[in-house]
N, C-alpha and C positions, 0 to 999 in steps of 0.2 A: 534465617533471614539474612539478605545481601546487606550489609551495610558500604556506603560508598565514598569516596572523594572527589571533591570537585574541584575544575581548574576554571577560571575565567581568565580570557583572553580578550583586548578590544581588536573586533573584525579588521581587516584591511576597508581603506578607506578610497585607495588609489590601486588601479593595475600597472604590474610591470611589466614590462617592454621582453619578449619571447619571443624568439627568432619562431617565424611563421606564422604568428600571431598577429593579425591586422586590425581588427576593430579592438574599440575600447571595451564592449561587453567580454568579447572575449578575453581580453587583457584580466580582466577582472574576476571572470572566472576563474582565470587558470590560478590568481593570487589565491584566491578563496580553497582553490582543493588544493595547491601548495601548503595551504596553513592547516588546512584538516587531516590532510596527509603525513607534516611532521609529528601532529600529537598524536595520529594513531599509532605513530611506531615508538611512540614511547609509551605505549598501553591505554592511553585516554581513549574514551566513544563519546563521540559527538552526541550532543542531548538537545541543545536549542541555541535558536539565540536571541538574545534581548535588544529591548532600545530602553534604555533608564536614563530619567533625568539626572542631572549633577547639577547643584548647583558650583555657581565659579565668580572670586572677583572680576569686577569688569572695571577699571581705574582705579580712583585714590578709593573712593568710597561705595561706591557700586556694586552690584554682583548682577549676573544675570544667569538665567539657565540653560543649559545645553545639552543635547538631547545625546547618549554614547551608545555606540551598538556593540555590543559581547558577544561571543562566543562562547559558550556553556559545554563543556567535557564531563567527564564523570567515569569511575575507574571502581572496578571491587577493593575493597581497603583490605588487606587482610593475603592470608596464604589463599594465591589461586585455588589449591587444590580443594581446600575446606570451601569457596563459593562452587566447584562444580558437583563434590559432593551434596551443598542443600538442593542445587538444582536437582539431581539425580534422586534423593530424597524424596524431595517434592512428587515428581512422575512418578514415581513409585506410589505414593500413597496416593495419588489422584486415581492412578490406574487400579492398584486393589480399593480403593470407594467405587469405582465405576463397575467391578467386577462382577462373575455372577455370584450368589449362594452370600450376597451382603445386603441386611434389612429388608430381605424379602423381596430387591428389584431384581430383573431381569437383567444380565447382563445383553450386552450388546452383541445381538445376531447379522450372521453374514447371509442376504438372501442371495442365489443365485439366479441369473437372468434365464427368463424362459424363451426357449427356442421356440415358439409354434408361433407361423405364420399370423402377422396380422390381419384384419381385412378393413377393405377401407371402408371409412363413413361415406355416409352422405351427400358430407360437404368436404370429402377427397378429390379433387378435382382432377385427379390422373385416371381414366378408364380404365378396368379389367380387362386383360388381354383376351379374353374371350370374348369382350362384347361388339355389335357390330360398329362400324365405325359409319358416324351420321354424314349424308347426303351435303355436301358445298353448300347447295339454294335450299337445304329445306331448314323451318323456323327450328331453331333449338326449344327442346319441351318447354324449358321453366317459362320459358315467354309466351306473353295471351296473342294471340292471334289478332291482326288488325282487317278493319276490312277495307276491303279494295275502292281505290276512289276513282269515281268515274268524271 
């Protein structure tokens, strides 16, 4: 099993000014994968992010709450190599349960697609190239015949 470490950060709040960069959403963007960006290169993966209350004084006596948004990373704790061996581990034993000649299940067969012609239904609405091709003015079959008004 992975066990992990976690880094919380509080999100950018404000975008910064990027040459070619005109609006404020995009300002803010670019803060935001700027910030995702440095901690992925120091090994963190991005996991979520939060809004939590704080509370905080608010003058002599007061306090009030305020609402903070984090950024949630998370890293394998531990030697790389022993996380991608459980990994490797793991597929392994999923793949021999899923196997064939264990507890009696079938293992998992590959059918091959059959080459023979299909033929169309009913309600295939492309004609057979054999068939004759209907008359401009005459009534198409599925329809009832009306009668003529004089």
């Amino acid at each position: 099993m992975t066990h992990y470490e976690y880094k919380v950060i509080p999100a950018p709040t404000k975008g910064v000014k990027a040459p070619g960069v005109k609006t404020a959403e995009a300002r803010f963007a670019g803060t935001v994968e700027a910030a995702l960006n440095a901690q992925a290169a120091d090994g963190w993966e991005y996991l979520r992010t939060d809004i939590l209350p704080s509370d905080e004084r608010q003058g002599l006596t007061g306090s009030q709450t305020v609402y903070r948004t984090l950024m949630v990373f998370r890293r394998a704790k531990g030697d790389a190599g022993a996380a991608a061996d459980d990994v490797i581990q793991t597929a392994q034993d999923m793949a021999e349960a899923s196997g064939p000649g264990t507890s009696g299940q079938k293992g998992v067969q590959r059918r091959e697609p059959s080459l023979t012609p299909i033929k169309p239904s009913r309600a295939d609405p492309a004609p057979s190239p054999d068939a004759p091709k209907p008359e401009p003015n005459a009534p198409k079959p599925d329809t009832p015949k009306t009668p003529d008004k004089d």
